[in-house]
Structure formats: structure tokens, C-alpha cells
C-alpha positions in Angstrom: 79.6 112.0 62.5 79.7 108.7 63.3 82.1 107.1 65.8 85.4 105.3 65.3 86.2 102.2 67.0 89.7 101.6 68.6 92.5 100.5 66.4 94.9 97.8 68.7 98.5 97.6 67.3 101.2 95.1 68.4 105.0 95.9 67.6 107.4 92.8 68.1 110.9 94.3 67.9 113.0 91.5 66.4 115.9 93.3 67.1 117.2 96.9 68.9 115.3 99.0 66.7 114.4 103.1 66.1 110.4 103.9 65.3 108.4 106.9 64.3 105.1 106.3 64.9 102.4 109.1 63.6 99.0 110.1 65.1 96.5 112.1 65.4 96.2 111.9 69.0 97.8 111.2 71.9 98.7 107.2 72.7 100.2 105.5 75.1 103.2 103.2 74.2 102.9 99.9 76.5 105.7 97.2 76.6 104.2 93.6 77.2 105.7 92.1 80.5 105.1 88.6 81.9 104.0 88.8 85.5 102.2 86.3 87.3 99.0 87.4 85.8 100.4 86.2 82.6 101.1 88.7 80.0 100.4 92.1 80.9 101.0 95.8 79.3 103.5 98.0 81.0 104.1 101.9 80.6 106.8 102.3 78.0 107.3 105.7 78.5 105.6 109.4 78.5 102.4 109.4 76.4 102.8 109.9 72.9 101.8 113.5 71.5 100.1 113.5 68.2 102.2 114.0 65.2 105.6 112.1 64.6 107.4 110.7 67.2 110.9 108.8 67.3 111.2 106.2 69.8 113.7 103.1 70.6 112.8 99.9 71.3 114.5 97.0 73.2 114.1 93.6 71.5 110.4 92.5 72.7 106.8 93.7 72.4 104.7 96.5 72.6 101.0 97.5 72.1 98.7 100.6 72.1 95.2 102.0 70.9 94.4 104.8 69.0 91.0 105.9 67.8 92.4 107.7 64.7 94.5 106.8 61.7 98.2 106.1 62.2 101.4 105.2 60.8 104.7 103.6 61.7 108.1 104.0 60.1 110.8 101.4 61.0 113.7 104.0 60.9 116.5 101.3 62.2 116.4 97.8 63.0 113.2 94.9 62.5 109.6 94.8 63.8 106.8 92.9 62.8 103.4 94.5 63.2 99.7 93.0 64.0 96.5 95.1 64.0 93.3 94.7 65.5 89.9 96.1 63.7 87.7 93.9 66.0 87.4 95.1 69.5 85.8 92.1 70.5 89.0 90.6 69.9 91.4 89.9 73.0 95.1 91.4 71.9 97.4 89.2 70.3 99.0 87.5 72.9 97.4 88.9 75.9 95.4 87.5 78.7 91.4 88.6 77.4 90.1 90.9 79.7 86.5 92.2 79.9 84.8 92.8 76.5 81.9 94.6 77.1 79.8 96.6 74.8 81.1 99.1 72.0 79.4 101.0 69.4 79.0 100.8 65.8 81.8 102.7 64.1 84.8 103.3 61.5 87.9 101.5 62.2 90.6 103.8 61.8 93.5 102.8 59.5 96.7 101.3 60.2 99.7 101.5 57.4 103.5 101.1 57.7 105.3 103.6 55.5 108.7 102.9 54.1 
């Protein structure tokens, strides 16, 4: 079986908004913070159990990682989404941290259903 590679999401909630977001897996919802680091991901919450789960969001953005496929459902309000496939890539607005190695493997998909 060969190994999947992380999948990096970015929600930017435009407005107050309702989300489902549905996985596999368990992820963990962070909400980017300045700080005097620069940008940095906070805890948003409990982790995320796999299957479908409904959260609100304040206006601003949040991130996670998931190694499986997974979907998002805008159930109230606006969000724009960005994905990352290349893990060599620093997060969309985020300071870069280390890169290090990682191994050959599937991307897992990203889709928002309406």
C-alpha cells in the first residue's frame, strides 16, 4: 500500500459562518493567531472525530492536516478555501517552519460539497 502525503487546508471565514467538515480520521482544527512570532496556529477546539462534524467559525482563518480524503460543507455564512498537495510547501500565510524529508505518496483529495 503505498503512503499518502499530508493534505494542508486553509479556511478564511469571510463572515460568521456554520461548517461540516468530513473525514476519515481524526484532525485537529487550528485558528491562525498573530503573535510576535508572526502568524501562528492556535487550538480551535477538541480534536475532530472522523465522520461529519458541524462547527462555527468566527470571521478569520483556520488550518489543519489530514492524511485521508475530506470534504467541507459551508452550511451558513462565506469561506474561501486553499489546499496544499506539496508538503514542501510552507502554509499559505504562515511563517515556513522546518521542511524536512517526506516520502513518496498519494495526496489525499480535497472537495467542497454543496
Amino acid at each position: 500500500m503505498q503512503r499518502k502525503k499530508s493534505l494542508r487546508v486553509m479556511i478564511d471565514a469571510t463572515q460568521p459562518s456554520v461548517v461540516e467538515i468530513i473525514t476519515k480520521e481524526c484532525v485537529q482544527l487550528d485558528r491562525i493567531v498573530s503573535s510576535h512570532h508572526g502568524r501562528v496556529a492556535d487550538r480551535h477546539g477538541p480534536m475532530l472525530r472522523p465522520g461529519t462534524t458541524r462547527i462555527s467559525l468566527d470571521i478569520g482563518q483556520f488550518c489543519f492536516q489530514a492524511l485521508s480524503d475530506t470534504q467541507l460543507r459551508v452550511v451558513q455564512g462565506g469561506v474561501v478555501t486553499t489546499h496544499v498537495d506539496d508538503p514542501k510547501d510552507p502554509w499559505p500565510l504562515l511563517q515556513p517552519v522546518g521542511r524536512g524529508d517526506h516520502p513518496e505518496g498519494e495526496t489525499p483529495s480535497f472537495a467542497i460539497i454543496e
